[in-house]
C-alpha positions as MATLAB code, in Angstrom:
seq = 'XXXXXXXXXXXXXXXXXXXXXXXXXXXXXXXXXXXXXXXXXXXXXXXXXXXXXXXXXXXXXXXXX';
ca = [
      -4.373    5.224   13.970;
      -6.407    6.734   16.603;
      -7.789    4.437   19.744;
     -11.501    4.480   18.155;
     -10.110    3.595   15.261;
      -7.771    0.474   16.784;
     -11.045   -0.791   19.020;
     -12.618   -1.315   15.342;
      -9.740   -2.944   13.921;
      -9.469   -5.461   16.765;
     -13.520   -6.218   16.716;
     -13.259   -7.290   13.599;
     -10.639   -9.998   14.387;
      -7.524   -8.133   13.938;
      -4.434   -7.787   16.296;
      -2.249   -5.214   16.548;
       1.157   -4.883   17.473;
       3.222   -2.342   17.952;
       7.647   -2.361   18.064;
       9.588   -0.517   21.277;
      12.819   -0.399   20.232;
      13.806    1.481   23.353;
      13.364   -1.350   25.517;
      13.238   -4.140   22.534;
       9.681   -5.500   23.313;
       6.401   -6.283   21.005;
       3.450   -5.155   22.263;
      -0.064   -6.274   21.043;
      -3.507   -5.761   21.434;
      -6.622   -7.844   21.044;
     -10.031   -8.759   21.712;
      -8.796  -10.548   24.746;
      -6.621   -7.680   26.052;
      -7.721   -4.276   24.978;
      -4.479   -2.682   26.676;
      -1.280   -2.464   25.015;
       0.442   -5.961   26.675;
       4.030   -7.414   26.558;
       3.255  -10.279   23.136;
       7.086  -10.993   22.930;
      10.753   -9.649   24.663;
      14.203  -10.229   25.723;
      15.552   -9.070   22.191;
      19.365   -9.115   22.197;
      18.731   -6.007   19.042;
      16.877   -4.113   17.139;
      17.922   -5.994   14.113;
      16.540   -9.404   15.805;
      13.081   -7.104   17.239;
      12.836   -5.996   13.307;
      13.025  -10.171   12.064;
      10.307  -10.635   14.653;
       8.102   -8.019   13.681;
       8.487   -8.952    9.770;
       7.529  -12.628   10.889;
       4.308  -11.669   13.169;
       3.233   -9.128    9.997;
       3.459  -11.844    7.869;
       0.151  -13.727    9.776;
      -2.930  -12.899    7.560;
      -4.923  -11.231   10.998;
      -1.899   -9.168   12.052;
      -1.333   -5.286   11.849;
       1.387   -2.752   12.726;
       0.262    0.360   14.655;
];
């Protein structure tokens, strides 16, 4: 998904999130912050990052990058 293409997605509601398994963090972006911020980390593995991600993706105006 391309950035013009994510600034479309987010004004119509959505957020987006996106998995760093290098340094096991969940980043988001939204209307409020149009830069990629910290949404949730201190993830003991990738395993527990993966749980979160499948939980967040399971909210109706959530989307994976």
């Amino acid at each position: 998904m391309t950035q013009s293409d994510q600034i479309k997605v987010i004004n119509a509601g959505f957020t987006i999130i996106r998995a760093d398994e290098h340094n096991l963090l969940i980043k988001m972006r939204n209307k409020d912050h149009l830069r990629w911020v910290v949404l949730h980390n201190g993830f003991k593995s990738k395993a527990a990052l993966k749980r979160k991600m499948d939980e967040l993706l399971k909210l109706n105006l959530v989307i994976e990058d």
